[in-house]
N, C-alpha and C positions, 0 to 999 in steps of 0.2 A: 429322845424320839419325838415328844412333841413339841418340841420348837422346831425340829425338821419338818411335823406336819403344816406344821403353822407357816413354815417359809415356802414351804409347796403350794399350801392355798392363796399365799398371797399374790405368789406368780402365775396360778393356774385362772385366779377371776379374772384379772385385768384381759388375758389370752379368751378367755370366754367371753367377754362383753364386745372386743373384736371381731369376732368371730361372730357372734348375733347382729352385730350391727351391721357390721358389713353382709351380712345374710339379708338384712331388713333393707339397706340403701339398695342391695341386688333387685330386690323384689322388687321394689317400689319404680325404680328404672327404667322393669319393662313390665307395669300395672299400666292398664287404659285409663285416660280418664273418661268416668262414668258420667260425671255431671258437674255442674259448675254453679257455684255459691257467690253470688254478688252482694255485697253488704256496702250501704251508703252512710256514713258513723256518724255526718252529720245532720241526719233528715229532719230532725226531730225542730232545727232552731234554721237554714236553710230547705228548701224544696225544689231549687231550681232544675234538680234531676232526680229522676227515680230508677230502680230498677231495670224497668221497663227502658229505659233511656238509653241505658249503660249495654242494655244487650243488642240494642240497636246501633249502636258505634262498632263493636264489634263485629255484628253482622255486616257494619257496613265496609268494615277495615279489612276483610275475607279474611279473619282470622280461624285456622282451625284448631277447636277445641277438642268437643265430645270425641269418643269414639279411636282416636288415637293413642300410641306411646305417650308416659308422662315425661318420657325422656327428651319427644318430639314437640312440644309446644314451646312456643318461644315465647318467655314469661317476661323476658324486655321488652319484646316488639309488642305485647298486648300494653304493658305501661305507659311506656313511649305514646301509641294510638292514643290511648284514652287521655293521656297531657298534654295530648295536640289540641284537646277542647277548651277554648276559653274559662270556663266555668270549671273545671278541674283542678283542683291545688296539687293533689297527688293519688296514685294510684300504685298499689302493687298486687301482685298476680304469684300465688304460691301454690303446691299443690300436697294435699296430704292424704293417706291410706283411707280409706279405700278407693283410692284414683277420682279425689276431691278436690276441681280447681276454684283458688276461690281469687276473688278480685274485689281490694277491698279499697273503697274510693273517699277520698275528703274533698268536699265542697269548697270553693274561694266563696269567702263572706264580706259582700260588700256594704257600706257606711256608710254611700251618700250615692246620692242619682243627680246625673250631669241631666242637664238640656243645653244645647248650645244655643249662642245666635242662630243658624240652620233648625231648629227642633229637630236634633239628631238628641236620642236619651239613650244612655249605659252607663253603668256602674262605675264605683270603684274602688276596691277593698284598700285593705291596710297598708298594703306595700307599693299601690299604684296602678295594678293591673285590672286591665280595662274588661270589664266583665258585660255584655252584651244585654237587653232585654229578653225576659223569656216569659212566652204564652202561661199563664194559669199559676205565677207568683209572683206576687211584689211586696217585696220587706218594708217595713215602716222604717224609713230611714231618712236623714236629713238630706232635703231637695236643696239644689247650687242652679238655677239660671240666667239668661240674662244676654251680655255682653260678651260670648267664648267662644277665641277662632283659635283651638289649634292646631299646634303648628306640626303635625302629622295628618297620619290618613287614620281613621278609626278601623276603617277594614282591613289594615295593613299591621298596626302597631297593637304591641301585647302591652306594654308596661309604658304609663308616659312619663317615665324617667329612663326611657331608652332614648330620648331625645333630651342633648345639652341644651339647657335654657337659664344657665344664667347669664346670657350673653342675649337675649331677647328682648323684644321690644317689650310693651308694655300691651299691646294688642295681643300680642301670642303667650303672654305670660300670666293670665287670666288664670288658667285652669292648674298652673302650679301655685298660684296663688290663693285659690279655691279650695286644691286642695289641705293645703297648710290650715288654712282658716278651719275646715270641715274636721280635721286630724283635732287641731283644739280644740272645737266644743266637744266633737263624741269622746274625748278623753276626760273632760271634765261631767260627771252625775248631775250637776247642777242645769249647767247651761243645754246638755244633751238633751234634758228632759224640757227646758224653754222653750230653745229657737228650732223650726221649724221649718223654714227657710232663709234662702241666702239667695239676695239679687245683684246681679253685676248690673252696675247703670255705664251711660256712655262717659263717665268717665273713666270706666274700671275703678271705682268705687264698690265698695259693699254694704251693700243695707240688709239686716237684718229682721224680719216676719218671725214674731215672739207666737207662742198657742197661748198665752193672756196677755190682755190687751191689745188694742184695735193700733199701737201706736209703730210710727215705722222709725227703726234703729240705723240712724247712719255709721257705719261704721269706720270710711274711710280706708285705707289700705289696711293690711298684714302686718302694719312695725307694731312694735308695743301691744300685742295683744292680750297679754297680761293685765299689763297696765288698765287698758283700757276695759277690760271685764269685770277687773276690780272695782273700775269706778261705775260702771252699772248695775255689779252688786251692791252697793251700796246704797244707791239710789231706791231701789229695790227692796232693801230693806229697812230702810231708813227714810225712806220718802212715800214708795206706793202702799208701804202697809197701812200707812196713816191717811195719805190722802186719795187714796182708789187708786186701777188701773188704769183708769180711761182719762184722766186729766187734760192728756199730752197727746198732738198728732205727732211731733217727730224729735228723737232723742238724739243730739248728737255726741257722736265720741271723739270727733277729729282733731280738736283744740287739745293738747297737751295738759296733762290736768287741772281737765275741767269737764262738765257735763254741760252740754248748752239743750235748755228743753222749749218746745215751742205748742204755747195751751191750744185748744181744740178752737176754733172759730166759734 
């Protein structure tokens, strides 16, 4: 007798928990949403949007929210909206009891500020994507200007790896060059915390703006930049600890291993 109760209960819960649930997915189907929760996860380390940002996209995308079926809100179309904004990496839009929508957003974090030959300035994070200036924040990040035409429309183009350029001149290939260079120092602790900026000259060369010492770093193209970082570590450690920072007006790294340094006048 009780192993027959015991095989009854075990079929009777699994049937009860259907039954609640599906009572609870009823309910919630046709619950209004009450109010809407927008949460920015990464405010704390970007600011380029706030709350107040986020509910202004919305209002402007005439998305309806409050006041509606939870059934009725269309939680793609609000996602979609909000990752139409340059500055948006990802958004999702869910809604929970008691008719709580929430929309929770991540920032694209960008690593280095473009200036072009034009003084056109925008971002541009990890993956490429071209992140715009925005009023009332600017990240401490590594500056790149100088000599940079490219070979898109800034106001047209999200990613500048939406445009093939290993077939490019050397005029338009600046800014993929740039970035590469910019991708190696913020990777590396060392050098991230150095260089400060990065100049393209007319020959699409890159020179290097250390935060110590007043001296300027030729760097010459993108190859070997390993290489060549190594041998300005060195230098660095082995040379300016001993004889100051200020020695030298310009360091070069173009020459194949070798440092060529040229003293101050």
């Amino acid at each position: 007798m009780k192993k027959i109760r015991n095989i009854l209960f075990l079929l009777l819960v699994p049937a009860y928990l259907v039954t609640v649930i599906g009572f609870i997915a009823e309910k919630e189907r046709h619950e209004h949403v009450t109010s809407v929760r927008i949460r920015v996860a990464d405010s704390s380390d970007n600011q380029f949007v706030h709350v107040a940002d986020i509910r202004k996209m919305l209002n402007q995308a005439k998305m309806k929210l409050s006041g509606i079926p939870a059934e009725e809100v269309d939680l793609e179309g609000i996602e979609k909206s909000l990752m139409a904004h340059q500055i948006i990496l990802d958004a999702e839009a869910y809604i929970t009891a008691p008719g709580i929508l929430h929309v929770d957003i991540c920032q694209k974090s960008p690593f280095v500020r473009i200036y072009n030959r034009l003084g056109q300035g925008y971002y541009l994070d990890e993956k490429g994507n071209i992140v715009p200036f925005y009023s009332g924040f600017s990240p401490f990040v590594l500056v790149v200007n100088g000599n940079i035409s490219e070979p898109f429309r800034l106001s047209q183009t999200l990613n500048i790896f939406h445009v093939k350029h290993d077939s490019l001149p050397i005029a338009q290939r600046a800014i993929y060059d740039a970035f590469k260079l910019a991708s190696f120092i913020h990777a590396d602790k060392f050098w991230n915390a150095q260089i400060e900026q990065v100049y393209v000259n007319g020959k699409y060369e890159f020179e290097l703006v250390p935060r110590v010492g007043s001296q300027i770093i030729e760097l010459g193209g993108v190859d070997n930049l390993e290489e060549k970082f190594d041998n300005l570590k060195l230098l660095y450690i082995q040379g300016f600890n001993k004889i100051g920072w200020n020695q030298y007006q310009r360091i070069s790294l173009k020459y194949k291993n070798q440092v060529v340094c040229t003293k101050n006048q």
